[in-house]
Backbone as CSV, one residue per row, in Angstrom:
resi,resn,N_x,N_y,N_z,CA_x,CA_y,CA_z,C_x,C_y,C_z
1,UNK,-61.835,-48.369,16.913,-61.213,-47.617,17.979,-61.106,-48.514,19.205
2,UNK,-59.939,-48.779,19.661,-59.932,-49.280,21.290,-60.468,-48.592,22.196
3,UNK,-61.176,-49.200,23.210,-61.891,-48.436,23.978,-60.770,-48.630,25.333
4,UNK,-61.107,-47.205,25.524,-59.992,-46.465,26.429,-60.217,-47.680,28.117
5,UNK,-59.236,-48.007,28.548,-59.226,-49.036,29.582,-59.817,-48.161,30.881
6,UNK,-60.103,-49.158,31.615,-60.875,-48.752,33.179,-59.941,-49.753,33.810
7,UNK,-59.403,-48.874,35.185,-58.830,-49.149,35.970,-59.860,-49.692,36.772
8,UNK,-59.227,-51.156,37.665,-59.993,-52.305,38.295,-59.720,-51.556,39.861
9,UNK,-59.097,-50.408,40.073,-58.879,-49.575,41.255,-58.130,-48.588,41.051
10,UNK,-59.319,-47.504,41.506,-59.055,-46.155,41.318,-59.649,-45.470,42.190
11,UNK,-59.752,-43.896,42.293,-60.660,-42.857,43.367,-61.896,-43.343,42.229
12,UNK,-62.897,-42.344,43.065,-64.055,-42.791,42.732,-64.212,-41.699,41.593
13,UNK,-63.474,-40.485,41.244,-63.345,-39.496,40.272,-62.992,-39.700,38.970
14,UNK,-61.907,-40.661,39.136,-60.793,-41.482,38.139,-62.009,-42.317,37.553
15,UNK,-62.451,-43.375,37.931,-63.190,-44.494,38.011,-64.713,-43.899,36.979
16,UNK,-65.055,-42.949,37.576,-66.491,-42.637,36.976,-65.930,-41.777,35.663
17,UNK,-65.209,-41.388,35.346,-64.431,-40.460,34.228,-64.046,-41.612,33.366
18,UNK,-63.813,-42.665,33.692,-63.066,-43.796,32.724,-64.183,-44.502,32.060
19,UNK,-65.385,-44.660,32.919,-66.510,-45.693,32.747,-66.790,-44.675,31.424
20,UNK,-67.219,-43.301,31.952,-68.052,-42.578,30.629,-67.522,-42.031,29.194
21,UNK,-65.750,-42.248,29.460,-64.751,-42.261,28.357,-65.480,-43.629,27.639
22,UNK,-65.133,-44.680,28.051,-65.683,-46.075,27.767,-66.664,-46.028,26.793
23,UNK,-67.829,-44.963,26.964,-68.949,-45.047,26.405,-68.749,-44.154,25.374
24,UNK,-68.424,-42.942,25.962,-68.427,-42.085,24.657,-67.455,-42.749,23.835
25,UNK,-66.640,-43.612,23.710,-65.871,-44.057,22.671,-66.458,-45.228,22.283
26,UNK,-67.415,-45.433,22.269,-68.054,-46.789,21.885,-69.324,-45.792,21.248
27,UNK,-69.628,-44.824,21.643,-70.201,-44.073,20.512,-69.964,-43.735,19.243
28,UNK,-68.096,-43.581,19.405,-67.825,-43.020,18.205,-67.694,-44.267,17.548
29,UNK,-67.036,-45.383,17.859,-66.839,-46.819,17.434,-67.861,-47.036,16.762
30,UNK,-69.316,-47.306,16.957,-70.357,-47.476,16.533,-70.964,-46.903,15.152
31,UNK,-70.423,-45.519,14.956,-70.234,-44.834,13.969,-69.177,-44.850,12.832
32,UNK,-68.323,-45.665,12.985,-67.269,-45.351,12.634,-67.532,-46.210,10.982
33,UNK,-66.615,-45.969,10.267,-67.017,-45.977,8.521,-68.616,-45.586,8.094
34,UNK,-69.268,-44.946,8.154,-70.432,-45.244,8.287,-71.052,-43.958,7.444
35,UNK,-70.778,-43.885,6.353,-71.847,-42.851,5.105,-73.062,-42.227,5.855
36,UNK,-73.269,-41.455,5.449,-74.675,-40.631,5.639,-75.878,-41.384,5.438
37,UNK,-76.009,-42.069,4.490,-77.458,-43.052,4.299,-77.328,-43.903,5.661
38,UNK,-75.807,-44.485,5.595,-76.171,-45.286,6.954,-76.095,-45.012,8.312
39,UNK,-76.072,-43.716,8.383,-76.029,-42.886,9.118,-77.080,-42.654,10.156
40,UNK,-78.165,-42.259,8.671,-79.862,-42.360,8.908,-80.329,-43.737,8.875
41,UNK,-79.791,-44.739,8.643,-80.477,-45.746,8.584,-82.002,-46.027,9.754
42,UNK,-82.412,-46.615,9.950,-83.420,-46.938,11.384,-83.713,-48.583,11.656
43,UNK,-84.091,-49.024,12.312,-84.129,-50.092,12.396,-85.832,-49.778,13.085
44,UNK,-86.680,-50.248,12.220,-88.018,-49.971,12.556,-88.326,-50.981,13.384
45,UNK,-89.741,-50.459,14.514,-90.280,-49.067,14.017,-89.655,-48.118,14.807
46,UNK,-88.944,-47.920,15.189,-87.807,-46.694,16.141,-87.751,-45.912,14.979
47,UNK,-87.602,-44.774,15.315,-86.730,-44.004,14.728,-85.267,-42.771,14.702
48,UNK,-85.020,-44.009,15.875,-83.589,-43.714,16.104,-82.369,-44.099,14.842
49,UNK,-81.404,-43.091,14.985,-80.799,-43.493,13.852,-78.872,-43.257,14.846
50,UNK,-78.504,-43.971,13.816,-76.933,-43.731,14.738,-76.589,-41.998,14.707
51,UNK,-77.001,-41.428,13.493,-76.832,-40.028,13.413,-77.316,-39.726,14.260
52,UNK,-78.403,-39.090,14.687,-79.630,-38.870,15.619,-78.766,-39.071,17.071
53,UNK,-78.203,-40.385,17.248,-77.922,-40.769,18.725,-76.551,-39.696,19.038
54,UNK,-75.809,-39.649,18.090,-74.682,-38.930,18.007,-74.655,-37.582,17.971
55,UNK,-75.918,-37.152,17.653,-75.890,-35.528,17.676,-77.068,-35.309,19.075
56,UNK,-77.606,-36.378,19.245,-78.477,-36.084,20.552,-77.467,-35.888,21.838
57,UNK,-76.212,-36.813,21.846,-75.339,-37.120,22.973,-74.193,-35.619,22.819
58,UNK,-74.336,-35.093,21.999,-73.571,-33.955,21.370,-74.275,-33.053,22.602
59,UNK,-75.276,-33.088,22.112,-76.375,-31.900,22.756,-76.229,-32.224,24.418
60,UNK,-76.479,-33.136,24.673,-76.348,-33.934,26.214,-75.189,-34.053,26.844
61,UNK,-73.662,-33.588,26.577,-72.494,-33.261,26.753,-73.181,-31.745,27.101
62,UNK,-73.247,-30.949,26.118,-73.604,-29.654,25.990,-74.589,-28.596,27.145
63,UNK,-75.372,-29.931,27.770,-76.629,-29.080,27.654,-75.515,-29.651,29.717
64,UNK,-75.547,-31.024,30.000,-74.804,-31.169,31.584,-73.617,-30.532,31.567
65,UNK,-72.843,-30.533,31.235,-71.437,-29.527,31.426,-71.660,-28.401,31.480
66,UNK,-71.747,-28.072,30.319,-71.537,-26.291,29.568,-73.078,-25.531,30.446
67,UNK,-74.110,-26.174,30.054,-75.026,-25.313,30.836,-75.596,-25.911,32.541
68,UNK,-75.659,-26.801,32.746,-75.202,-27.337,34.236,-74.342,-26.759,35.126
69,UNK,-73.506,-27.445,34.696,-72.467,-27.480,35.428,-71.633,-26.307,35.768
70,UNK,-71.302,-25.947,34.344,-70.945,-24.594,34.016,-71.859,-23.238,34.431
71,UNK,-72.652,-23.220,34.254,-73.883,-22.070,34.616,-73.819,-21.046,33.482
72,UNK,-73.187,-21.524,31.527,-73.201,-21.192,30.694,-74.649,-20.822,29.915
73,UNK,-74.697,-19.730,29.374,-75.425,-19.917,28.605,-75.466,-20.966,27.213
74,UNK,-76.736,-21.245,26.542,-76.670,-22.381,25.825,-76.008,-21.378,24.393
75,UNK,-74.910,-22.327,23.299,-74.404,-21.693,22.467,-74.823,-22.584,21.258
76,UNK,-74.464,-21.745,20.619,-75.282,-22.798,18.793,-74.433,-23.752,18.516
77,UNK,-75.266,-25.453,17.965,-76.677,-24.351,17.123,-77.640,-24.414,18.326
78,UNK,-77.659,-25.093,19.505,-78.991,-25.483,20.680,-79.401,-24.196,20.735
79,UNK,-79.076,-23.238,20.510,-79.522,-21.844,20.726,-80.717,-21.657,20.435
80,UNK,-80.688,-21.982,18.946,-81.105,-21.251,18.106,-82.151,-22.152,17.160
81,UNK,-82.024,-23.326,17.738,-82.920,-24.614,17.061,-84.367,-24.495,17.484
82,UNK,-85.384,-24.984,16.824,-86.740,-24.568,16.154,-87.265,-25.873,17.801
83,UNK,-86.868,-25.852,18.998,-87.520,-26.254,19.956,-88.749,-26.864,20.019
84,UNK,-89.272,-25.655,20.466,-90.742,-25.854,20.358,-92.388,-26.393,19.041
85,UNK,-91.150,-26.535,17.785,-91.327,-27.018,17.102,-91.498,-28.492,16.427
86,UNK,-90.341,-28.944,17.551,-89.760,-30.075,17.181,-88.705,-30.044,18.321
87,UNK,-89.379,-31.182,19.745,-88.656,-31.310,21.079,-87.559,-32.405,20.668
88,UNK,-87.500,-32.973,19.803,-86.276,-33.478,19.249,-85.881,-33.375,18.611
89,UNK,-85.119,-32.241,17.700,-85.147,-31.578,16.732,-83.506,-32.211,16.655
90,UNK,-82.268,-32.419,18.027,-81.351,-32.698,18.449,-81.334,-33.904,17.512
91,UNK,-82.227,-35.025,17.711,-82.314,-36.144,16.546,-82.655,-36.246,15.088
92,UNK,-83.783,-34.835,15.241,-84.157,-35.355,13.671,-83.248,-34.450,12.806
93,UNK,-82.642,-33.450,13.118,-82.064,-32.630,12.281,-80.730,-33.500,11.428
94,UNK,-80.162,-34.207,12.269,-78.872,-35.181,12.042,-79.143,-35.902,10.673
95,UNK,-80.249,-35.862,10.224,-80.783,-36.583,8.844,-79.841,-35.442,8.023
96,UNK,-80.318,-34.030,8.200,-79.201,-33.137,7.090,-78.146,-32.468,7.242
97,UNK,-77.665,-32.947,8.006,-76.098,-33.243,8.475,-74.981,-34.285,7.824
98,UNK,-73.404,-33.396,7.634,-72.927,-34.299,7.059,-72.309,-35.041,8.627
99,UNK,-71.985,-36.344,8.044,-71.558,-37.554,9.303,-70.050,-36.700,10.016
100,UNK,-69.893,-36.297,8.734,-68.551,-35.473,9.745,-68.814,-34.471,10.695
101,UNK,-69.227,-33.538,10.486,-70.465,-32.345,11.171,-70.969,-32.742,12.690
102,UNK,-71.471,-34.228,12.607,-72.253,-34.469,13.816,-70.488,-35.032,14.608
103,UNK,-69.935,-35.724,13.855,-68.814,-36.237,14.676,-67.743,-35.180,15.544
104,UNK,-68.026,-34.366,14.647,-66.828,-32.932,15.054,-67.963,-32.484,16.143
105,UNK,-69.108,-32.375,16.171,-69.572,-31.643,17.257,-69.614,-32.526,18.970
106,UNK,-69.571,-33.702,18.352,-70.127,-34.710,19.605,-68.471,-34.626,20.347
107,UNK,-67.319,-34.820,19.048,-66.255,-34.518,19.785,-65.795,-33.716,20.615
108,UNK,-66.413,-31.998,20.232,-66.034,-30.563,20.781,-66.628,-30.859,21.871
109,UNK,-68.345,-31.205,21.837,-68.590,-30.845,23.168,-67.917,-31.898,24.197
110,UNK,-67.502,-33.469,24.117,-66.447,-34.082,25.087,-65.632,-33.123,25.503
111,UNK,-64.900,-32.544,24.790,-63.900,-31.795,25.340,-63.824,-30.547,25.557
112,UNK,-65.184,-29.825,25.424,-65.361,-29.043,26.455,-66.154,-29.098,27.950
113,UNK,-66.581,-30.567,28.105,-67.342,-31.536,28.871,-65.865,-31.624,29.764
114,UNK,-65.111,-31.920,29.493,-63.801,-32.712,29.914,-63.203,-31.579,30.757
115,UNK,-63.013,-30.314,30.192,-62.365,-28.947,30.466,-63.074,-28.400,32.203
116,UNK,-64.772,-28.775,31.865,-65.670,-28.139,33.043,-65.491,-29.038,34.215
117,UNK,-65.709,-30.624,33.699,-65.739,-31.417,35.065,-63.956,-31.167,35.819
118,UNK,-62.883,-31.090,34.555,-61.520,-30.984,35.547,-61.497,-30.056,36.415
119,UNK,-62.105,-29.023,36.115,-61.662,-27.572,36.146,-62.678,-27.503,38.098
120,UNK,-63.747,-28.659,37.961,-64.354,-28.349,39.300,-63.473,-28.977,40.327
121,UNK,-63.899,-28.497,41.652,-63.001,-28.680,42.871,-63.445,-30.123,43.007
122,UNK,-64.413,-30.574,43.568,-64.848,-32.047,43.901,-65.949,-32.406,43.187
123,UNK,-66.134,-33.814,43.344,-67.451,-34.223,42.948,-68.786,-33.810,43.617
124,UNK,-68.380,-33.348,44.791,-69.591,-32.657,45.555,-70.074,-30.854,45.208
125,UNK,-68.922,-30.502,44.138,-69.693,-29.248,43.802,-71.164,-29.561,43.101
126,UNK,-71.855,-28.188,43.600,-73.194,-28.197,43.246,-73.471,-27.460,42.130
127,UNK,-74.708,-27.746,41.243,-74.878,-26.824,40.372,-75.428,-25.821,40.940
128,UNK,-75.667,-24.231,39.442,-76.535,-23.268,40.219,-77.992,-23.364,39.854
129,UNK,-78.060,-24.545,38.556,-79.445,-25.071,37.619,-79.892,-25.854,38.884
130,UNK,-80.972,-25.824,38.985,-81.906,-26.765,39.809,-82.635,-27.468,39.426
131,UNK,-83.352,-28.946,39.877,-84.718,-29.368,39.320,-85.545,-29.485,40.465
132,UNK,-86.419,-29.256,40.270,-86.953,-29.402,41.914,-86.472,-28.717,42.969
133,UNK,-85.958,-27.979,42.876,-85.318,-27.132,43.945,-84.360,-27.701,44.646
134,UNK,-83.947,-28.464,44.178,-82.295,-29.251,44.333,-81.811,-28.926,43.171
135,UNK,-80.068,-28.675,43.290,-79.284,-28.558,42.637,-78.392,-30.030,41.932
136,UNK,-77.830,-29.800,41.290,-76.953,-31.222,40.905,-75.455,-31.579,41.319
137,UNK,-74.929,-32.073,41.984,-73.866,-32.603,42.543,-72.871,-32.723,40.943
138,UNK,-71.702,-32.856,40.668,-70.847,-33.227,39.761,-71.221,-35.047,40.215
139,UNK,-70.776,-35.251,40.911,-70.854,-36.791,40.766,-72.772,-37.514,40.080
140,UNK,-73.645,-36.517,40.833,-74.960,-37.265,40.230,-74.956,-36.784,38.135
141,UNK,-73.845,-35.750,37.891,-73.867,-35.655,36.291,-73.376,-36.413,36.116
142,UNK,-71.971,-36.895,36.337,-70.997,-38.121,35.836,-72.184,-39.630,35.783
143,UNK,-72.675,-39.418,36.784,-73.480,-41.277,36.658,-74.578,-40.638,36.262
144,UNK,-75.278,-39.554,35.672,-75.883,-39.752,35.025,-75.465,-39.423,33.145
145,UNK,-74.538,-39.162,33.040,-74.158,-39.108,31.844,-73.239,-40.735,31.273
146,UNK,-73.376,-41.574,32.399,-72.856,-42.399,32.076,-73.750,-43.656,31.401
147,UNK,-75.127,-43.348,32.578,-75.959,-44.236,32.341,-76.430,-43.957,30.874
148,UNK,-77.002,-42.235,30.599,-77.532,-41.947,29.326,-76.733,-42.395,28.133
149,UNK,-75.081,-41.968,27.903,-74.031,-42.775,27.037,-74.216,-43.856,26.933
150,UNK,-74.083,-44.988,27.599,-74.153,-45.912,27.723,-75.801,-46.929,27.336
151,UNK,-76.333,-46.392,27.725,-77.727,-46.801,27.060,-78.360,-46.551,25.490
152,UNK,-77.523,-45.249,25.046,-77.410,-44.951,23.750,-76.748,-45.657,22.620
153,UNK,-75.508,-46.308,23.881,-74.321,-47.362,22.891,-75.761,-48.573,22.183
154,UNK,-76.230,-48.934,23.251,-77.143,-49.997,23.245,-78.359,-49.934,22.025
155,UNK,-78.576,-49.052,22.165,-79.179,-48.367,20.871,-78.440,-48.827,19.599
156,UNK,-77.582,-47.634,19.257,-76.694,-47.445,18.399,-76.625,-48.942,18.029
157,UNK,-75.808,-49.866,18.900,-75.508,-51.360,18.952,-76.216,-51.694,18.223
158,UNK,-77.508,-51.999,18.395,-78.471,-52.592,17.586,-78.580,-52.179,16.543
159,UNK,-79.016,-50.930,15.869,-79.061,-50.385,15.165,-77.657,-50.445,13.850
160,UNK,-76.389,-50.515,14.309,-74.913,-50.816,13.536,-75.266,-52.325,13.155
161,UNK,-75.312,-52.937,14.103,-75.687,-54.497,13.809,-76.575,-54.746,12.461
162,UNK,-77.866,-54.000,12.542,-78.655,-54.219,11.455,-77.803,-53.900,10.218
163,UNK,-77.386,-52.781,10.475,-76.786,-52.502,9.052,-75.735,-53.081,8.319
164,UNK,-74.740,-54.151,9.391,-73.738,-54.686,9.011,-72.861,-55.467,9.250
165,UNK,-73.837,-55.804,10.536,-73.620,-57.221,11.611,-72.228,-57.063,12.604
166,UNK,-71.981,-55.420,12.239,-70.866,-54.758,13.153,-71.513,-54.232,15.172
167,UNK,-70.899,-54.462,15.908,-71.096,-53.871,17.346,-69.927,-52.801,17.409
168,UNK,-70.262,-52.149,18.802,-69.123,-51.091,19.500,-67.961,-52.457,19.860
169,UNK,-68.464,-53.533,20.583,-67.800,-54.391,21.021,-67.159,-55.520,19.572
170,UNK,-66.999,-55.129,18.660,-66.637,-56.376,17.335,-67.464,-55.712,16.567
């Protein structure tokens, strides 16, 4: 997949929307031909797997947009997943998942990710979720969904590499 270009001057809206296109498509890149065994593969002792990263970033679209941003309730499967059981359940479940499954979901939630940030007035809208009794700005989700994407590529990266001496980048 070509990764979608970044303008060398843009608003600062344009600009941070392009960087995290960038990434999420170097997510899917990373994945791309890639069977279910190698799916799960790991590159020990991590046990991160490209599946895992892809359905975690699914969830992480899901969880800053739709319930952030949005002030949505959370919809399945995050609903309804065994949590407290298993605080990464987002990663380990992706083992019994087909590769298509995690891809179709990581896709939906982009673009319902895509739908919430257009749909806000500025980057200075606030959320109504708080941490600390501060709310979240649209612009502090964008750089932080950029940094998290993007650090995941890095992951992933390594991890594709082992399996086949393939990158997001070659």
């Amino acid at each position: 997949m070509k990764p979608p270009h970044i303008p060398k001057s843009a608003d600062e809206r344009t600009m941070l929307n392009a960087f995290l296109d960038y990434y999420r498509a170097a997510m899917f890149d990373i994945a791309d031909g890639l069977d279910a065994d190698q799916m799960n593969q790991r590159l020990e002792p991590s046990t991160l797997t490209i599946g895992g990263l892809l359905h975690h970033m699914a969830y992480v679209e899901e969880w800053w947009f739709n319930q952030v941003l949005g002030n949505y309730p959370e919809s399945e499967p995050w609903a309804s997943a065994p949590w407290d059981e298993d605080p990464d359940w987002d990663f380990t479940v992706a083992a019994d998942l087909d590769p298509a499954v995690i891809r179709e979901r990581y896709a939906e939630a982009i673009a319902a990710s895509r739908v919430l940030e257009s749909g806000a007035e500025s980057l200075d809208v606030l959320t109504v979720k708080e941490r600390d009794g501060e709310p979240f700005s649209l612009r502090w989700i964008l750089v932080h969904m950029i940094e998290e994407t993007a650090r995941h590529a890095g992951h992933g990266d390594l991890i594709r590499e082992s399996i086949d001496g393939k990158t997001a980048s070659g």
